[in-house]
C-alpha positions in Angstrom: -95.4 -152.4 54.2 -99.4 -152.0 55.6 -99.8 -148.3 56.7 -99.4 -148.0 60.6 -102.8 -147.5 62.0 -104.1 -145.0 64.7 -106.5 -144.9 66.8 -107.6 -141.5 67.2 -109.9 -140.7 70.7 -111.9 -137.2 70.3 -115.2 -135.9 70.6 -114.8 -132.5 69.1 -116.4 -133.2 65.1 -114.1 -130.2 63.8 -110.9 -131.0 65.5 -111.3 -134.5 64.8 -112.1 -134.4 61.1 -109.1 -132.2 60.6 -106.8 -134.4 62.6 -107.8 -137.6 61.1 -107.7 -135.8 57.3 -103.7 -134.8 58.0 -103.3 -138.1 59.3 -104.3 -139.9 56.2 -102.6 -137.3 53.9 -99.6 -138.4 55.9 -100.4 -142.4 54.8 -101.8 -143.8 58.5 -104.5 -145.5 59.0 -107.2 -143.8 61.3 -109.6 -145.2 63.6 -111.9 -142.6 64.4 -114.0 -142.7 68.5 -115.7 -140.2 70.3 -115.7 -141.8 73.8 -113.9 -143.4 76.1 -116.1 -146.6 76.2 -115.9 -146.8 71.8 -112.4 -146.0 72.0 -111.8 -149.1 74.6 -114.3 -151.2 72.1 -112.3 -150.3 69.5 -108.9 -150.9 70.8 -109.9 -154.3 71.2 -111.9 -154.9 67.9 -109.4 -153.1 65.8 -106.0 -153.1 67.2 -103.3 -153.6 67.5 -102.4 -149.9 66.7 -99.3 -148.2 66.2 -100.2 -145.2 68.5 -103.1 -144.2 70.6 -104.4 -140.2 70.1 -106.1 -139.5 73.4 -108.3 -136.1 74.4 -108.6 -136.3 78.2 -111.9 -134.4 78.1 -114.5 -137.2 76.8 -117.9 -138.1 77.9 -118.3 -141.2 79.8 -115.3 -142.4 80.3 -112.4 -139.7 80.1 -109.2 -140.1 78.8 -107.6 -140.8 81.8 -109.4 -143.5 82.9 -109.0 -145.2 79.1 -104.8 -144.8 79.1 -105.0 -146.2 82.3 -107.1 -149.7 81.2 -105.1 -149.7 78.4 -102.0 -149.8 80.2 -102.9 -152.2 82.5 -102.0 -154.8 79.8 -100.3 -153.2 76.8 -97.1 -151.4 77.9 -95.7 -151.1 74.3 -98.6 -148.6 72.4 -97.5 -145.3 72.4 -100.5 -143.1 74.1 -100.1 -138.9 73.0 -102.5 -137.3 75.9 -104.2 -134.3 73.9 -105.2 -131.8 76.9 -106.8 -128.2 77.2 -105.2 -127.8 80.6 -101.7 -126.3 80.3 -100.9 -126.9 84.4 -98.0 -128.9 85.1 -99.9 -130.8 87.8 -102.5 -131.7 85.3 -100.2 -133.1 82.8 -97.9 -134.9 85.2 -101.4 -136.6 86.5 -101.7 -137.9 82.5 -98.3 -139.3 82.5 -99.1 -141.0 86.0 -102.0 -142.7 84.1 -100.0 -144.0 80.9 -99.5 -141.1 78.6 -96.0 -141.4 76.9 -96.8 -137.8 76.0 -98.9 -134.8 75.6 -99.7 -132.0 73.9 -102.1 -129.0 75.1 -105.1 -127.5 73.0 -104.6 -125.6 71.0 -101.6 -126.7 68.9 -100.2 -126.6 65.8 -101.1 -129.8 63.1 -97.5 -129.4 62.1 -96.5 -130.0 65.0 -98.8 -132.6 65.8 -97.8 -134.9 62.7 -94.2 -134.7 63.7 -94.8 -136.0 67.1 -96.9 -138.8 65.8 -94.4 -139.8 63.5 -91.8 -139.7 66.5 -94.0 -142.1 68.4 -94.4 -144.3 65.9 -91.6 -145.4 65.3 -90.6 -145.7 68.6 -94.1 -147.7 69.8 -93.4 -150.2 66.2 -89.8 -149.9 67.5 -90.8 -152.0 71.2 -93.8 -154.2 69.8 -92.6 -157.9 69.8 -90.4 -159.3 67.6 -90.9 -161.9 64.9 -88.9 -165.2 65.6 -86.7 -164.5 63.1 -85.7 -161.7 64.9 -85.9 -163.2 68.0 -82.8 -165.1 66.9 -80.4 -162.3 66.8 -78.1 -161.2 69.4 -79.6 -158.1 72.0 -77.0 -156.6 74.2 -78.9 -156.4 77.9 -78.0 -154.8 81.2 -77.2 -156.8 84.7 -77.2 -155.1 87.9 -77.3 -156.9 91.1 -79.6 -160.3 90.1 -82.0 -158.4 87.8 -81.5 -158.9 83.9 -82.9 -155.8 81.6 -83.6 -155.5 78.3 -83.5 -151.6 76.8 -85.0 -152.6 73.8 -88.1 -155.0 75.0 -88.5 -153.4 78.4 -88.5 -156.8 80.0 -87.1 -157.1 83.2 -86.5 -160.2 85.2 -85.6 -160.7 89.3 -86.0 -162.9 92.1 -89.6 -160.7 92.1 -90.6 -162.0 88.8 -90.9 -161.2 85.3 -92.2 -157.6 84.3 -92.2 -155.3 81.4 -91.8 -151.8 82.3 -94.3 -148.8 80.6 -92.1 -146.4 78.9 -92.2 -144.0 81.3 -91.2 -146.7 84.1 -88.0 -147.4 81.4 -87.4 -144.1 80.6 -87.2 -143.7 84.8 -84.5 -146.5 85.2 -82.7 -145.4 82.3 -81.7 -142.2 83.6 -80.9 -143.6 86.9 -78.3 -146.5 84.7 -76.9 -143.5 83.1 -75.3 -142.2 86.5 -74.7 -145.3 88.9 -73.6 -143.8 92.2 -74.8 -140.5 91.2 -77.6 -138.4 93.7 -80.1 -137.4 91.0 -82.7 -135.1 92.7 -86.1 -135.1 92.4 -85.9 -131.8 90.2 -83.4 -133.6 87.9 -86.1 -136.5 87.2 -88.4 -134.0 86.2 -86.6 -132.3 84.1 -84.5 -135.5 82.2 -87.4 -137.6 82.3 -90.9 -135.9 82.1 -89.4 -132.8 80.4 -90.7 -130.4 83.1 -89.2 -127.3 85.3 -88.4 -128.6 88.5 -90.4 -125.7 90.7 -93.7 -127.7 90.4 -95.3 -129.8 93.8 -95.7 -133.2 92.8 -95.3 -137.1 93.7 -94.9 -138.4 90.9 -91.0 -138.8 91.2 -91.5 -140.5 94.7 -94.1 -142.5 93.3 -92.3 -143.8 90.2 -89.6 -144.6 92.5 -92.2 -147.2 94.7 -92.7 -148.8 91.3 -89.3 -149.4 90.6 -88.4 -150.9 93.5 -90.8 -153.4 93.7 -89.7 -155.2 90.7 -86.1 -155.8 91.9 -85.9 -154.7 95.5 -85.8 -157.8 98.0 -87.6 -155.7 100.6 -88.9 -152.1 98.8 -89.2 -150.8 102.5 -85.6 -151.0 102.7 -84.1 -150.7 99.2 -80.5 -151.7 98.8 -80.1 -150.8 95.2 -82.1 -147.7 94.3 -82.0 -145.9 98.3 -82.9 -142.6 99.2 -80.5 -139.7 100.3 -82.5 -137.8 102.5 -83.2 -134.1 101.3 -81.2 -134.9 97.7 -82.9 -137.7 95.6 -82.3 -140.9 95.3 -79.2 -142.9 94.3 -78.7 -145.8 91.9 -76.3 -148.1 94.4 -75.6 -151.6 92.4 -72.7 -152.9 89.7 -73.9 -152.2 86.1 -72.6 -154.7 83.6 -73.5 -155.3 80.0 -74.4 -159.0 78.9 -75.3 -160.2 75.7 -77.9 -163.2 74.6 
């Protein structure tokens, strides 16, 4: 089996030579840049990747603005958002952008190679399959006239044909996990982003926009994921199980 490869994004010489040393210890493959515009470059030259290790603070082009092009057509590369800022607001604005997840400076390489190794597997874990394994049978989720794949992210409706980020996924996941349940806005940040639910933000409201305009007939007026005034919102539609 090739060694999985990373692309590692940071512009900090001592940081990044120790990162990319442990990294290789560990048996990856690194792909060193120290910009946003060499990391897209390389992305593109040198991919595909199995994770993406990106400091938000770069010159030129920062890191949010790089997570954000790349996930404007790759929805399967797992992006780790390395930040100095530790505010709550900060990070949920990295996870807005693409990040799958993050870790704030300074941190422990320890810790650090066990997240990558997490990621990994999951991002190999969603890349697409070879037609051999296209053959076998994948267990999929109905609701309403929308089709879901868990596995592949792919979704499918009267709207179109989409494949959801992994934070869009991770999103509709929790809501299939309690049909008919009112998860609140707190509960969503807590389940899904990991974070306390005392913090001003959004991002739940906006996620929620997202998801509703791949399988709501009319997202102004949502009949399957509606919103309970002052609670949260409320998966409202007949799960079922089908398999290919």
């Amino acid at each position: 089996m090739a060694p999985r490869q990373i692309l590692l994004v940071e512009d900090e010489p001592h940081l990044a030579f120790n990162m990319e040393l442990n990294l290789r210890e560990e048996g990856y493959e690194v792909v060193l840049a120290t910009d946003g515009e060499e990391a897209l470059t390389l992305y593109a030259q040198k991919g595909p990747f199995s994770l993406i290790i990106l400091d938000v603070m770069l010159p030129g082009k920062n890191g949010l603005e790089v997570a954000q092009e790349i996930r404007s057509h790759d929805k399967t590369t797992g992006i780790l958002m390395l930040t100095a800022r530790a505010a709550e607001s900060d990070i949920l604005i990295g996870l807005e952008k693409g990040a799958d997840d993050y870790m704030t400076k300074p941190f422990s390489l320890q810790e650090l190679l066990l997240r990558v190794k997490r990621m990994a597997d999951r991002s190999e874990l969603f890349k697409p399959r070879s037609s051999s394994a296209e053959k076998e049978k994948t267990e999929k989720i109905r609701f309403a006239d929308v089709i879901w794949d868990p596995k592949t992210f792919e979704l499918t409706s009267r709207q179109g044909h989409f494949v959801l980020t992994a934070l869009e996924a991770k999103v509709l996941r929790e809501f299939l996990l309690h049909p008919g349940d009112v998860l609140s806005r707190q509960h969503l940040l807590s389940q899904v982003w990991g974070l306390s639910g005392n913090v001003e933000t959004r991002t739940v409201d906006n996620f929620i926009m997202r998801l509703r305009k791949f399988f709501e007939a009319d997202p102004s007026k949502p009949q399957i994921l509606q919103s309970m005034r002052g609670r949260g919102y409320k998966f409202c539609a007949t799960i079922e199980k089908v398999e290919d």
